[in-house]
TORKOLTOR-485322 format. One record per residue (C-alpha): residue in three letters; x, y, z. Coordinates in nm, 2 decimals. Layout:
<vexbas>
VEXBA  residu      px      py      pz
VEXBA     Ala       X       Y       Z
...
</vexbas>
This chain:
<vexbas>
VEXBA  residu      px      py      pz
VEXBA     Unk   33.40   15.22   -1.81
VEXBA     Unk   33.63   14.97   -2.00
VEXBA     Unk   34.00   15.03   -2.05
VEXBA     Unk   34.08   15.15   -2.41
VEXBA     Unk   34.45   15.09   -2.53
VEXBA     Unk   34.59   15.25   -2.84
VEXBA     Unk   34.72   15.01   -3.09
VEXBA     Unk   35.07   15.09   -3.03
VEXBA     Unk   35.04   15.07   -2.65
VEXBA     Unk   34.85   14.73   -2.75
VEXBA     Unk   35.18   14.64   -2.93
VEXBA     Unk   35.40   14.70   -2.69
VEXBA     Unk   35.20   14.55   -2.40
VEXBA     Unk   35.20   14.26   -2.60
VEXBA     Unk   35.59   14.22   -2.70
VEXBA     Unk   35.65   14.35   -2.30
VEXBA     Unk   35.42   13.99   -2.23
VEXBA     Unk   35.61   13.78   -2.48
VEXBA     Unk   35.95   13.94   -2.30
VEXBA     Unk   35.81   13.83   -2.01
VEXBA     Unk   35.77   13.48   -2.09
VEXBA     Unk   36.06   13.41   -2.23
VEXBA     Unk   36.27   13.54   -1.93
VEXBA     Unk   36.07   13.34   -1.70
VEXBA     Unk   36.14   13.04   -1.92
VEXBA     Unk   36.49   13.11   -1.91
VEXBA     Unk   36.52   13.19   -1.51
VEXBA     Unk   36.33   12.82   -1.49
VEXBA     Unk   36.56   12.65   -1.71
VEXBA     Unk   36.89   12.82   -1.49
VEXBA     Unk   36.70   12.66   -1.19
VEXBA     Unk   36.64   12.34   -1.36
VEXBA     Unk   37.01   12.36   -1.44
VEXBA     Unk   37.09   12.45   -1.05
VEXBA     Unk   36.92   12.19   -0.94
VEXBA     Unk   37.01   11.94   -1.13
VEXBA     Unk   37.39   12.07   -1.02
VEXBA     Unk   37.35   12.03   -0.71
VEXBA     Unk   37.18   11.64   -0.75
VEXBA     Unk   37.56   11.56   -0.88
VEXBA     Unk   37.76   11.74   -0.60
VEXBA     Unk   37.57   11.62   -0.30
VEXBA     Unk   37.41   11.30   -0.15
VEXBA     Unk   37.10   11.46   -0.08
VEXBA     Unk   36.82   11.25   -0.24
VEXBA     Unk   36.54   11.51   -0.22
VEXBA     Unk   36.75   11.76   -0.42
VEXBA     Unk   36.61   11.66   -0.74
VEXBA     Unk   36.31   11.80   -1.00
VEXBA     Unk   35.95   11.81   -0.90
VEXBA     Unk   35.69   11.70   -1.13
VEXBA     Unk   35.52   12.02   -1.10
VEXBA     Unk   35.84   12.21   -1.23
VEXBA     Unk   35.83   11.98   -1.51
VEXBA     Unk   35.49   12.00   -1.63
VEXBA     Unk   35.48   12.39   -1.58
VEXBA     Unk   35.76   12.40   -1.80
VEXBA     Unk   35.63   12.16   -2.10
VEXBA     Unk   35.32   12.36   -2.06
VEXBA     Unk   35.51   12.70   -2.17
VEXBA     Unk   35.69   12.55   -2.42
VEXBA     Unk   35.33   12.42   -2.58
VEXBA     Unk   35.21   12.77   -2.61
VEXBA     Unk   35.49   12.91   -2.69
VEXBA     Unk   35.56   12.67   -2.99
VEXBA     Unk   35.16   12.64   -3.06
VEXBA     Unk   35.15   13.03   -3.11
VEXBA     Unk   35.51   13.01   -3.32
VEXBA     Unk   35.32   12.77   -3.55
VEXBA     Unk   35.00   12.93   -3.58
VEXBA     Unk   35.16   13.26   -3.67
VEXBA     Unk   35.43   13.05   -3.92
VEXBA     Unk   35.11   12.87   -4.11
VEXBA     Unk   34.86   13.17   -4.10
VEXBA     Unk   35.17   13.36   -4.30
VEXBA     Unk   35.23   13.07   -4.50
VEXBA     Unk   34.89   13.08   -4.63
VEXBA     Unk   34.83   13.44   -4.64
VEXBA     Unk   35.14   13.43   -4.89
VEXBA     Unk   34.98   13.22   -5.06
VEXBA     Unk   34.64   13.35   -5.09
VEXBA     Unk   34.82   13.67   -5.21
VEXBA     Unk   35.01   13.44   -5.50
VEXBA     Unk   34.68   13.33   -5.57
VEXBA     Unk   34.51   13.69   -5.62
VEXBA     Unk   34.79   13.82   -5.85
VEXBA     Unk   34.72   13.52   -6.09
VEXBA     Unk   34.37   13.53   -6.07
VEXBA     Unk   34.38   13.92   -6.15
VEXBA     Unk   34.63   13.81   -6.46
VEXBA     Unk   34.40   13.59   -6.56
VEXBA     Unk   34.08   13.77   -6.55
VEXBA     Unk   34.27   14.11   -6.71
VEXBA     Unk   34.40   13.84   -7.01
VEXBA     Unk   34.01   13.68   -7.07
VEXBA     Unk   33.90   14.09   -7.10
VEXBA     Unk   34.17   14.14   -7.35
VEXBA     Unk   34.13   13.82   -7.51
VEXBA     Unk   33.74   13.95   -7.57
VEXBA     Unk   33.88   14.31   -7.69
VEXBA     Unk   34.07   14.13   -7.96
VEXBA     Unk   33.77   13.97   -8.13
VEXBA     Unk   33.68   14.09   -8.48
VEXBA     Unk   33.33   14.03   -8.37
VEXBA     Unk   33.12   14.16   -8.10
VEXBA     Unk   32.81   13.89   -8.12
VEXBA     Unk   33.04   13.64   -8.05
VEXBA     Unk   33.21   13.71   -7.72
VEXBA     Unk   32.93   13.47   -7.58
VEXBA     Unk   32.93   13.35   -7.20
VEXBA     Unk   33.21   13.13   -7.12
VEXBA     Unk   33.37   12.88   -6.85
VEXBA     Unk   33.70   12.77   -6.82
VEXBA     Unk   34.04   12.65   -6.54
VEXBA     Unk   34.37   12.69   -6.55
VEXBA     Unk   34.59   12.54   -6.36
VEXBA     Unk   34.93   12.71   -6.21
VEXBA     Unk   35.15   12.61   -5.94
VEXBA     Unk   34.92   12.33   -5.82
VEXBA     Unk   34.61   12.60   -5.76
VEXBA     Unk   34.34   12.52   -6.02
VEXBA     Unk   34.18   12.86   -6.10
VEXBA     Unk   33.78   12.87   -6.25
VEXBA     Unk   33.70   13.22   -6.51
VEXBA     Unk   33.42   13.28   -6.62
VEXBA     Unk   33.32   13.52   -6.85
VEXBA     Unk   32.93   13.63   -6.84
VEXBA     Unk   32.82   13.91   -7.12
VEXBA     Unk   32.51   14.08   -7.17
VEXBA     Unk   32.36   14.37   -7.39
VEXBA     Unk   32.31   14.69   -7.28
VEXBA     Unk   32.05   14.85   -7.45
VEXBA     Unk   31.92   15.20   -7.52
VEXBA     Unk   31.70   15.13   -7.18
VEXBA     Unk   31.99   15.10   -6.97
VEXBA     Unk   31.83   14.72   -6.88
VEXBA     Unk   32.07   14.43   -6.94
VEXBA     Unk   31.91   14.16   -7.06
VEXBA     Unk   31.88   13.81   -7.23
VEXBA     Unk   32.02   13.86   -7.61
VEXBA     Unk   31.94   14.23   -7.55
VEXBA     Unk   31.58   14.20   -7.48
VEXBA     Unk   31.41   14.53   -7.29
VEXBA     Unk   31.31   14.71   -7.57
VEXBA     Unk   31.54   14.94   -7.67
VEXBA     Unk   31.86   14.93   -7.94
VEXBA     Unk   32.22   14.75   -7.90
VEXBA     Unk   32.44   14.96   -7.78
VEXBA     Unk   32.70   14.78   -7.66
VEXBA     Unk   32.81   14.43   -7.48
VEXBA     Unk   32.85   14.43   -7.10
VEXBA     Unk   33.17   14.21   -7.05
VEXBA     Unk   33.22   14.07   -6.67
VEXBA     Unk   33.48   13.81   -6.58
VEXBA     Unk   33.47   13.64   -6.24
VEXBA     Unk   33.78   13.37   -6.10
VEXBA     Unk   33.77   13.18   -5.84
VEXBA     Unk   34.04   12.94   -5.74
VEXBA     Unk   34.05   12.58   -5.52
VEXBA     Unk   34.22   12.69   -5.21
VEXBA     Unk   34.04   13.01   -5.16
VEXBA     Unk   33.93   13.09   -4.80
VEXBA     Unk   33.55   13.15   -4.70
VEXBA     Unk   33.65   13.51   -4.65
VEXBA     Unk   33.83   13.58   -4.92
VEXBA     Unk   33.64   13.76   -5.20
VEXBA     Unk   33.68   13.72   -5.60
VEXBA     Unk   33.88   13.85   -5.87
VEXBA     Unk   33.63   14.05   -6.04
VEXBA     Unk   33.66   14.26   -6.38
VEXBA     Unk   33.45   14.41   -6.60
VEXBA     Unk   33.45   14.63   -6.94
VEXBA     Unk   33.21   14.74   -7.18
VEXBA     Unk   33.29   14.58   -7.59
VEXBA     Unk   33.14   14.83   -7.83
VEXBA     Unk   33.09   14.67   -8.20
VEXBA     Unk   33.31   14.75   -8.45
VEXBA     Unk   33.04   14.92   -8.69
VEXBA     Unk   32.72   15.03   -8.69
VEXBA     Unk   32.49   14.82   -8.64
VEXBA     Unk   32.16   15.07   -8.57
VEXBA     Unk   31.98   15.35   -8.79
VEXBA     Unk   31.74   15.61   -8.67
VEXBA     Unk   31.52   15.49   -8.99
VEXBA     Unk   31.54   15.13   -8.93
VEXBA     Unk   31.47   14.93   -8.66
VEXBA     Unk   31.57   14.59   -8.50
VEXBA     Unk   31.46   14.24   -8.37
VEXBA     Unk   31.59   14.08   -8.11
VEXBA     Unk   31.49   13.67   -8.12
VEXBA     Unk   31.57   13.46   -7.79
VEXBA     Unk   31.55   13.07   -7.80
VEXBA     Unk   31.54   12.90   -7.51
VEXBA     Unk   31.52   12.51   -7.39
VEXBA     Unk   31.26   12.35   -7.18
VEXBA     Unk   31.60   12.41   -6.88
VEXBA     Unk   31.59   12.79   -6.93
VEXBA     Unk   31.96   12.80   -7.16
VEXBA     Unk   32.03   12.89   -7.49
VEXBA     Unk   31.94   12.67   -7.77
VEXBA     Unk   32.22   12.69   -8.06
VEXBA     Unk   32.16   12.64   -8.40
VEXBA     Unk   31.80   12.70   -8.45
VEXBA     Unk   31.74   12.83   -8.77
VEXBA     Unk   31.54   13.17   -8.78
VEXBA     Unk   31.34   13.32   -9.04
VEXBA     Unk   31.16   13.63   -9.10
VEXBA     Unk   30.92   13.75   -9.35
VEXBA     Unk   30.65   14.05   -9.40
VEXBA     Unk   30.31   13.98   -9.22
VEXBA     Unk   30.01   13.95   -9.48
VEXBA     Unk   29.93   14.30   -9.34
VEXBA     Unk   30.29   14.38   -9.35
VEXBA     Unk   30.23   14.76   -9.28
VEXBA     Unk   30.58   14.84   -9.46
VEXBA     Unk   30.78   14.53   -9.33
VEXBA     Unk   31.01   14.39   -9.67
VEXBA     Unk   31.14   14.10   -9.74
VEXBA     Unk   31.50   14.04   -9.56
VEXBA     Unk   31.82   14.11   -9.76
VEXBA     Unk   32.02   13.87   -9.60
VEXBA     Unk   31.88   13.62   -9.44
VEXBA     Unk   31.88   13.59   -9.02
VEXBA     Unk   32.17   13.39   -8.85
VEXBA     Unk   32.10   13.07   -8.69
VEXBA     Unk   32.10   13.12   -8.26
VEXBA     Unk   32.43   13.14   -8.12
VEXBA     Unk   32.54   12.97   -7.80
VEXBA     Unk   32.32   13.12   -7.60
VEXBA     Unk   32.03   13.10   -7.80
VEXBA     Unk   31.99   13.47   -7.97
VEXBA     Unk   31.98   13.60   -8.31
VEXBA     Unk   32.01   13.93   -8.41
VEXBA     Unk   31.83   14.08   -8.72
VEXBA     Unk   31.98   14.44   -8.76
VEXBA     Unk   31.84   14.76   -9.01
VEXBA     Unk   31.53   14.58   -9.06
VEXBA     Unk   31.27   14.79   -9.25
VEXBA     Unk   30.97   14.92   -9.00
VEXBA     Unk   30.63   14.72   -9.02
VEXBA     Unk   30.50   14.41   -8.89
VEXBA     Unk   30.68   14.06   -8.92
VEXBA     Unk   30.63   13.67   -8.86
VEXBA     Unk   30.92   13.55   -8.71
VEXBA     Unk   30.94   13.21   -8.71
VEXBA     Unk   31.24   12.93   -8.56
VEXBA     Unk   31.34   12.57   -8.72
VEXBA     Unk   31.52   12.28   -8.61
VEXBA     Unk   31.45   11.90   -8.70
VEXBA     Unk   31.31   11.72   -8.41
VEXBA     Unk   31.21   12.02   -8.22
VEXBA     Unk   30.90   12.15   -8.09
VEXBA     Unk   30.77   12.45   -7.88
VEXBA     Unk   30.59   12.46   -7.59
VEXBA     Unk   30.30   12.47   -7.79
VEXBA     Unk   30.38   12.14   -7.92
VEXBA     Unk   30.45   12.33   -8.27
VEXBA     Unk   30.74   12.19   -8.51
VEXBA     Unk   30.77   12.56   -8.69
VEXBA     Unk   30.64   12.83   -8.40
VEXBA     Unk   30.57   13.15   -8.52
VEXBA     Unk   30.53   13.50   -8.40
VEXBA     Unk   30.40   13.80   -8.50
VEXBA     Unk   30.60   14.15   -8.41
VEXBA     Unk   30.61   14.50   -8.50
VEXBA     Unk   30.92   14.70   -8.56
VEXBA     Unk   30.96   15.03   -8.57
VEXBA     Unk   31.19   15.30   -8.67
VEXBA     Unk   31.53   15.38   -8.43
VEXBA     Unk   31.34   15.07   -8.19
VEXBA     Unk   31.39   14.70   -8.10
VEXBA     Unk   31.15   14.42   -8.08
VEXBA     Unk   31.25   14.11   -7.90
VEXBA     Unk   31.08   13.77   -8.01
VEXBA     Unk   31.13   13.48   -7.76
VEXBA     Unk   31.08   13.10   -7.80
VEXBA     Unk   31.06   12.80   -7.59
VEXBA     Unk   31.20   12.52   -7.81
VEXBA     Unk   31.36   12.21   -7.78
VEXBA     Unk   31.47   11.84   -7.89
VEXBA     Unk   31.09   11.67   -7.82
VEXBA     Unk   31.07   11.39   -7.63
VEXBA     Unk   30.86   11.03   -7.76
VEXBA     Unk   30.58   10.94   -7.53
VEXBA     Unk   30.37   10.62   -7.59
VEXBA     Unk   30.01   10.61   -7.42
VEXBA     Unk   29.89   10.25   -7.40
VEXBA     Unk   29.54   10.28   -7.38
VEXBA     Unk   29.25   10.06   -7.13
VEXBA     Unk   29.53    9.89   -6.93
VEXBA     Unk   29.28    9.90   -6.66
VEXBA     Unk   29.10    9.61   -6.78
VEXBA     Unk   29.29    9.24   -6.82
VEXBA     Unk   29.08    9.05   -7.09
VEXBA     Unk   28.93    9.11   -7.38
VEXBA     Unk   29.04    9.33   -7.64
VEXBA     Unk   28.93    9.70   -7.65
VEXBA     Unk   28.85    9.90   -7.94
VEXBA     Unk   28.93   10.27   -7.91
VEXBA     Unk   28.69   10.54   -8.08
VEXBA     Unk   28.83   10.64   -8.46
VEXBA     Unk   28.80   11.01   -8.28
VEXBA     Unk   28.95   10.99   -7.96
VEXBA     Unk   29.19   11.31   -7.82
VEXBA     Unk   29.45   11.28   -7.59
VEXBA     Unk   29.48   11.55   -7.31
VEXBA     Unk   29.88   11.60   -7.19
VEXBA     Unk   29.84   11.88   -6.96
VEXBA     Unk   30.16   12.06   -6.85
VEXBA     Unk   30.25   12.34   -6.60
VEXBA     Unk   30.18   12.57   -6.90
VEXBA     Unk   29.87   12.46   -7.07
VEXBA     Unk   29.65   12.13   -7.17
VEXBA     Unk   29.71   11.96   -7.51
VEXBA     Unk   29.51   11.78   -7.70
VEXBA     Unk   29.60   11.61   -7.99
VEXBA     Unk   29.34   11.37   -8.17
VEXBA     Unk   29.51   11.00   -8.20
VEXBA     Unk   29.65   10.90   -8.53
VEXBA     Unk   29.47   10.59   -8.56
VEXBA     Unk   29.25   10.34   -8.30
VEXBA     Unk   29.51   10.10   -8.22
VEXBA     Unk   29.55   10.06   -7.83
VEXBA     Unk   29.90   10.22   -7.86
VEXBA     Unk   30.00   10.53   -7.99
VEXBA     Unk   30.35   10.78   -7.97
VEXBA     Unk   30.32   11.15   -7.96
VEXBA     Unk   30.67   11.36   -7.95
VEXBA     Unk   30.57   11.65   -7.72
VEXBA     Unk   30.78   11.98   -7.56
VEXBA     Unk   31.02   11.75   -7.26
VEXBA     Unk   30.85   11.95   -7.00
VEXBA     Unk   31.10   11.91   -6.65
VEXBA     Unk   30.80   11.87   -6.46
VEXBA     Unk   30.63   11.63   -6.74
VEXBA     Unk   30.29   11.58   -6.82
VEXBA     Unk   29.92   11.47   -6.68
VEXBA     Unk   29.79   11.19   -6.94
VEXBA     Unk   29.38   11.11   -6.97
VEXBA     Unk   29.20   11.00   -7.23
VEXBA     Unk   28.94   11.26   -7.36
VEXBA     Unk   28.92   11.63   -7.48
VEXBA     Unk   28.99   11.84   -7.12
VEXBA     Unk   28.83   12.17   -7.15
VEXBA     Unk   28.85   12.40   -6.87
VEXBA     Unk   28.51   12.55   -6.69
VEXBA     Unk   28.49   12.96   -6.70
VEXBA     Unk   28.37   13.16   -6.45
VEXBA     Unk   28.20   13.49   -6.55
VEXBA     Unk   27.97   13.80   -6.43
VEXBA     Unk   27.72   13.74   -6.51
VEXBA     Unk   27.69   13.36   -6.43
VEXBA     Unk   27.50   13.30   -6.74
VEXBA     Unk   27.79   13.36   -6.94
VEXBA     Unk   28.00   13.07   -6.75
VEXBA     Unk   28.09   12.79   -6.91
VEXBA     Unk   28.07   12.43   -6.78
VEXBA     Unk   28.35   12.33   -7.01
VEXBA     Unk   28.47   11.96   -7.04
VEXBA     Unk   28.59   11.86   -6.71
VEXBA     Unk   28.49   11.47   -6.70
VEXBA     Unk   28.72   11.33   -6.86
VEXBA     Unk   28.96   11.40   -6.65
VEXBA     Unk   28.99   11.16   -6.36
VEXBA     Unk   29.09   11.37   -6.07
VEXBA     Unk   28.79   11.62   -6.15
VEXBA     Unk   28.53   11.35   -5.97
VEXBA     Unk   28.61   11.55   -5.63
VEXBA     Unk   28.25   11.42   -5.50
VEXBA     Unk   28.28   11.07   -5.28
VEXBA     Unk   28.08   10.80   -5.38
VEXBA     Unk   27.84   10.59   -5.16
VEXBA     Unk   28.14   10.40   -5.09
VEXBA     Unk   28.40   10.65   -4.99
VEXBA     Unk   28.60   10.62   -5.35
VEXBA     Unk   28.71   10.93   -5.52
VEXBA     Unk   28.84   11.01   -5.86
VEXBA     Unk   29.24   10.93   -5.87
VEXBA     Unk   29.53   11.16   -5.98
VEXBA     Unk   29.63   11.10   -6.34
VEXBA     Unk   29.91   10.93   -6.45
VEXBA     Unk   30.23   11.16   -6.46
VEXBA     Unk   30.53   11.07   -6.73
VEXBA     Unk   30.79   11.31   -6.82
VEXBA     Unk   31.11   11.27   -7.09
VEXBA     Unk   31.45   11.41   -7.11
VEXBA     Unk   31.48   11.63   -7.41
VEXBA     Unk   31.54   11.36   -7.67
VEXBA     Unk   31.43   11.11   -7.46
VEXBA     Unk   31.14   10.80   -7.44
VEXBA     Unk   30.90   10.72   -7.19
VEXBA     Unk   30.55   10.52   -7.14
VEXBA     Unk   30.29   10.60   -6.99
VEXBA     Unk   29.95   10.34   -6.92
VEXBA     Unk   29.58   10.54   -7.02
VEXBA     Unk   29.30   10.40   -6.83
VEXBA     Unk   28.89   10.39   -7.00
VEXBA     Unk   28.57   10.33   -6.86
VEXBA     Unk   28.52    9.97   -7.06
VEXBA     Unk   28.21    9.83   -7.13
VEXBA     Unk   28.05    9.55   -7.41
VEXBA     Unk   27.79    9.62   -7.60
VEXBA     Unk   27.63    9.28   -7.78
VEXBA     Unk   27.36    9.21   -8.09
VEXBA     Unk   27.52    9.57   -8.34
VEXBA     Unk   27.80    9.32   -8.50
VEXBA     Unk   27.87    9.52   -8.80
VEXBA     Unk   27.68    9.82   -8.68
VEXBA     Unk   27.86   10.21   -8.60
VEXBA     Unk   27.77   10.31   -8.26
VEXBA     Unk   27.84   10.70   -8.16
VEXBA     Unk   27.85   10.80   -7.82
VEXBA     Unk   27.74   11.16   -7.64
VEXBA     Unk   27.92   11.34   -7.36
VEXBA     Unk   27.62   11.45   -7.13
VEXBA     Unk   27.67   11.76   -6.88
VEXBA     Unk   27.70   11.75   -6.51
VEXBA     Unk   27.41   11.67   -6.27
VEXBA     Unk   27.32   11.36   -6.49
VEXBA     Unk   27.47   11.11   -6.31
VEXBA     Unk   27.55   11.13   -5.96
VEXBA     Unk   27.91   11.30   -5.90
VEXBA     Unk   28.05   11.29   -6.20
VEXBA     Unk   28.14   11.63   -6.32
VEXBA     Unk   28.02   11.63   -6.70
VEXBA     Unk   28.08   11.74   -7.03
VEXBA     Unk   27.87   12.02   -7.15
VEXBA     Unk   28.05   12.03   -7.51
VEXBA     Unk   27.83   11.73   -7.64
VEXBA     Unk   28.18   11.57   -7.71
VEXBA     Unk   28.10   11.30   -8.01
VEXBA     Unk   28.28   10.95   -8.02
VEXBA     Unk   28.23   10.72   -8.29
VEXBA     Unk   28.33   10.34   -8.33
VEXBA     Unk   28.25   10.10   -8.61
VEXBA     Unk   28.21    9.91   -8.77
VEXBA     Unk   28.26    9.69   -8.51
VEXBA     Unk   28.36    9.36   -8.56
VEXBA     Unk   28.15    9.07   -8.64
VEXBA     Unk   28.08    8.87   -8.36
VEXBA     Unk   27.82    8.87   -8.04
VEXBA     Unk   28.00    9.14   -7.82
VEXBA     Unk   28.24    9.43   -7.89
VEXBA     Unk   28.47    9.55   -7.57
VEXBA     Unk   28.46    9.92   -7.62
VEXBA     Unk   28.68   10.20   -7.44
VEXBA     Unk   28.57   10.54   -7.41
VEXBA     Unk   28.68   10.89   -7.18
VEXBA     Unk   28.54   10.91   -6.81
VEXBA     Unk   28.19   11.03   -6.80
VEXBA     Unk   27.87   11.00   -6.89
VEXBA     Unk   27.71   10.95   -7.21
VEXBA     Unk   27.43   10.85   -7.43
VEXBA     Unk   27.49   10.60   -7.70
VEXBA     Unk   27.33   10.57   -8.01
VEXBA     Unk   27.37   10.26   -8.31
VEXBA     Unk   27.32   10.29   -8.73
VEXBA     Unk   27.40   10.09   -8.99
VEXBA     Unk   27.62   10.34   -9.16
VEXBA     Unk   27.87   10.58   -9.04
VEXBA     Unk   27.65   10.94   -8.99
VEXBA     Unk   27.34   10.73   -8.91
VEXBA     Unk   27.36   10.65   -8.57
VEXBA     Unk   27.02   10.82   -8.46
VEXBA     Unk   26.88   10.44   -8.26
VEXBA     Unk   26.92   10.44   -7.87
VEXBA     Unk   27.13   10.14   -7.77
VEXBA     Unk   26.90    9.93   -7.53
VEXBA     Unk   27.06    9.93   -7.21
VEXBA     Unk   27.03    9.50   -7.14
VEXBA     Unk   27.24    9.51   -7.41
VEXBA     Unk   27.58    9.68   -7.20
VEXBA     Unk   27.80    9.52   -6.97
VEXBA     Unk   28.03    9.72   -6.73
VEXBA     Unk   28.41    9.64   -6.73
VEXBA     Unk   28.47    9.91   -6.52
VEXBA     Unk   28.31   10.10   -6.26
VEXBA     Unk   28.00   10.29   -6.35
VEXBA     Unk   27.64   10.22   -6.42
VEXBA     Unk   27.44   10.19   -6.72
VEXBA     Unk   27.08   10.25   -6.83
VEXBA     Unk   26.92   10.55   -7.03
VEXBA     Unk   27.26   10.74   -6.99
VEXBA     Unk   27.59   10.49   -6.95
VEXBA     Unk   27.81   10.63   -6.65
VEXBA     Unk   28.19   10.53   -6.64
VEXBA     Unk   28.34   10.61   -6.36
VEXBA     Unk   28.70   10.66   -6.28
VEXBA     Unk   28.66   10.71   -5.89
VEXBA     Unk   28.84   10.45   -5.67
VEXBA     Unk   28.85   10.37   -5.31
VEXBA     Unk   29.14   10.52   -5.14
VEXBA     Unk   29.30   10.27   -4.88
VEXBA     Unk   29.42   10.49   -4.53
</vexbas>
């Protein structure tokens, strides 16, 4: 059984201890004294100090004066620490007052800022949020229910805190200073957010009745541009359904849209939140057939572009057939997948005869299946901008040259999978057209991954005579015959 001691009996078994010490330093000192006495009054040369007398003695005096200094520091900073806390509770009660005094509810907005005061640098920050008729806090009031009123917190922190010491913390609740709902009205909550998850300011919003507007009128005042955080509130707005849509030069969605839009409902004594994923776009140039050295290749006058993102793929048909072309996309963090090509997605379905084999050649990482060789189909090439930003990204083709149709159009014919041996295929019958092509004895043509049938006319929309095969030459992997095969797959090196 251990040996319990009351905290008083601890105290005074402690201060007895101390007591203790300090008389036996004393009675060693008197005998230090005694003996050094008696080295003056008599001859006797073994009357002096032992080194073991010595040493126990600095030894006492280092804990003594180790424990004297511990206690003197760890008061030291404990005063200070305290300091500390009364000005960072100052502080935080002046930020909630400071927010009390605006005129203007919506625009207490998160906020960060120091102040420093005898040496100490001190952080507050101020985080606010709605709190709706749900009870939920969210982002610029978003859960579905009305304003109610703004949820004020205010957190400091200061340089010389210690691990253990927790922070100044103060909150209060900011009600507006009119109404701002009514039972017969309802309200819409719009969110704007940037490809890093915070607010985008300034983006101009805009609402206006549905063509099936089921009651929704046209706004009396129009909506105010996104604060800080990215929200805009559009109060007492008249039940029925509404496009909401956001605007900012040089922005797009995540859609890739310069104007998004959105369709929403509003009803009576309700709110509906609207949300957008919108920022500055970033310019991306795709050089195209950089795979092949010589020659100059001619690009189809109806080639797409797949950019595939975390979210979705995007295809955008290419302005013109020059070998380099700039799109200003959504600056995805984690960037983009580049191939040249329509990517279409395969869907499964119960029954199977309702699946779909979509359009999965073009992409060169689909070619999963080895070839006689060992090679496989490589990732695609990844690029990614900064918000604002520029980058470059090289396309590869399957390249071939096609001689004796100087002048001619030729059109080419995506062919599903199972016609050439691993590759993938394209059930869409995906159609790419060149011509005419120049005047000369052979035309270096680029086209997608995949397989394909190629037809020649003499006029665009007439291409309806098969290409004879002696008449293609492979740049690039592949084979050629009845069907031309190009073939992204590569031999990977251990």
């Amino acid at each position: 059984m251990g040996l319990r001691v009351a905290p008083a009996a601890r105290f005074c078994f402690t201060h007895d201890l101390n007591l203790a010490k300090e008389a036996h330093v004393l009675a060693l000192l008197r005998h230090l004294g005694r003996r050094i006495t008696a080295a003056d009054d008599t001859a006797n040369a073994e009357a002096g100090i032992s080194l073991i007398e010595v040493l126990v003695a600095m030894l006492i005096f280092a804990i003594i004066a180790v424990g004297v200094g511990y206690g003197i520091v760890t008061s030291l900073y404990l005063s200070n620490d305290a300091r500390s806390r009364q000005v960072a509770t100052n502080l935080a009660a002046q930020e909630i007052d400071l927010a009390r005094s605006s005129g203007d509810v919506f625009s207490v907005l998160d906020h960060d800022s120091t102040v420093v005061q005898n040496g100490t640098t001190f952080t507050v920050r101020r985080a606010t949020a709605w709190e709706t008729t749900t009870g939920v806090d969210g982002n610029c009031g978003s859960g579905g229910g009305q304003l109610r009123y703004r949820h004020l917190n205010v957190t400091v922190t200061w340089n010389s805190m210690r691990a253990s010491t927790p922070a100044v913390r103060a909150d209060s609740a900011l009600a507006p200073g009119s109404r701002i709902n009514d039972p017969t009205l309802g309200t819409i909550l719009v969110s704007v957010l940037t490809a890093a998850g915070s607010g985008a300011a300034g983006v101009a919003i805009s609402a206006v009745p549905n063509a099936v507007p089921n009651g929704a009128q046209t706004l009396s005042v129009a909506p105010p541009a996104t604060d800080a955080q990215g929200c805009s509130y559009l109060l007492k707005v008249k039940p029925g359904t509404y496009d909401v849509s956001a605007f900012r030069p040089d922005y797009v969605d995540k859609n890739q849209a310069t104007i998004p839009v959105r369709t929403v409902g509003v009803a009576a004594g309700a709110a509906a939140s609207v949300s957008f994923a919108y920022d500055l776009a970033g310019t991306l140039t795709a050089t195209y057939g950089t795979n092949v050295s010589t020659g100059t290749t001619l690009l189809p006058s109806d080639l797409h572009t797949t950019w595939r993102s975390t979210y979705a793929a995007y295809t955008p048909r290419n302005a013109s057939t020059v070998t380099t072309q700039t799109f200003r996309l959504h600056p995805f963090a984690s960037g983009y997948q580049v191939f040249a090509g329509t990517y279409v997605a395969p869907t499964p379905a119960v029954p199977a005869t309702l699946a779909t084999q979509g359009c999965v050649s073009v992409d060169p990482a689909a070619w999963t299946t080895p070839a006689a060789d060992g090679a496989i189909g490589p990732a695609a090439p990844q690029v990614a901008t900064l918000p604002g930003g520029a980058a470059s990204v090289n396309v590869p083709l399957g390249v071939f040259t096609v001689t004796g149709l100087a002048g001619q159009y030729l059109r080419a014919v995506s062919q599903p999978a199972g016609i050439a041996p691993g590759d993938p295929g394209c059930a869409l019958g995906t159609v790419y057209t060149f011509g005419p092509l120049p005047v000369g004895a052979t035309a270096q043509l680029g086209l997608p991954f995949g397989s394909f049938t190629l037809f020649s006319g003499i006029t665009s929309g007439t291409q309806t005579i098969p290409v004879i095969a002696s008449t293609v030459t492979l740049q690039t992997r592949g084979s050629s015959g009845a069907v031309l095969t190009l073939d992204p797959r590569t031999v990977v090196t251990p």
